[in-house]
N, C-alpha and C positions, 0 to 999 in steps of 0.2 A: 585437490580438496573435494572431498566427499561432499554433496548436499547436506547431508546432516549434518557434519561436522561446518558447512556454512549456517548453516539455521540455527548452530550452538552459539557462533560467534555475537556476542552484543555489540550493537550498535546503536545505541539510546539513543544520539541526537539524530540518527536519520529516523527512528520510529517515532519521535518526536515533532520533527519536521512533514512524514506521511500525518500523522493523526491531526496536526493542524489542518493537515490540504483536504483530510477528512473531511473536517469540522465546514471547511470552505466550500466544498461540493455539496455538502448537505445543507446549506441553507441552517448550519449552527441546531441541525435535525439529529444528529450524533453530538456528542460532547467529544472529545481528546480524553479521558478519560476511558470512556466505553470504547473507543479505538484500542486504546492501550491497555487492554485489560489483562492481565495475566492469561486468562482463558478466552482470546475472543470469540467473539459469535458473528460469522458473517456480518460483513456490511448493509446486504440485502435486508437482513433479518433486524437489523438495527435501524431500518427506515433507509438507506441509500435509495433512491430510486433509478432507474434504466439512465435518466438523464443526467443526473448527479453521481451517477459513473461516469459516463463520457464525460463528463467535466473534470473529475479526480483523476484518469487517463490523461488526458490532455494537462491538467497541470501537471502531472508525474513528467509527461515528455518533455514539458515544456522547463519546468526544473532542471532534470538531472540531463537532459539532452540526448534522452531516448526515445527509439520510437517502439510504442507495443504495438505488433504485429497482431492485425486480427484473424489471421491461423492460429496463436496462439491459444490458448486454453484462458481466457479471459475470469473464466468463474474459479479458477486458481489461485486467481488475487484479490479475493473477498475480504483478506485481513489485512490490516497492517502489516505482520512479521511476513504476509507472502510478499507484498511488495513488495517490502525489503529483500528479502530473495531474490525476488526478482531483478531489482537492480544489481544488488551485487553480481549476480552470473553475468550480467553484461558490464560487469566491472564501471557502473555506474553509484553514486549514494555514498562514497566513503569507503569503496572494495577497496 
C-alpha cells in the first residue's frame, strides 16, 4: 500500500482518540475539534508548545505501544492525520 493510498484510508476513532491526547498535552490549549479539522494547521501553530509535544509523543508510545524514534522527522507529525500515518506504517492504531 502506497502512502497515499494509507493517508485515504479513515480511520475516525483513532483521529479521534489522537485529538483527545491533543487536547491532554495541551493543557485543553487545543480543542479536539481544531485537531480534527478538515484542514489542520500545525499543532505548533495552534499553541502545542515544545513541552506539550513530548507529552503527546510520549502518550502516543505509551498508547499504541510505539516508540518515535528521534531520527525520525518529528515536525512530520504536526497533525493528527500525520500521526495517524504514522502509526499505521508501524502497523500500530488499528492498521
Amino acid at each position: 500500500m502506497t502512502a497515499q493510498e494509507l493517508h485515504s484510508q479513515p480511520h475516525p476513532e483513532l483521529h479521534r482518540e489522537l485529538a483527545e491526547l491533543v487536547v491532554e498535552a495541551s493543557d485543553g490549549q487545543i480543542s479536539a475539534a481544531e485537531a480534527l479539522a478538515e484542514e489542520p494547521e500545525p499543532l505548533g501553530l495552534l499553541g502545542l508548545t515544545s513541552l506539550g509535544f513530548v507529552r503527546l509523543i510520549q502518550a502516543v508510545e505509551s498508547r499504541y505501544g510505539v516508540v518515535v524514534e528521534m531520527d525520525d522527522d518529528l515536525s512530520a507529525l504536526d497533525t493528527v492525520p500525520a500521526l495517524a500515518d504514522y502509526l499505521r506504517e508501524r502497523g500500530a492504531g488499528g492498521a
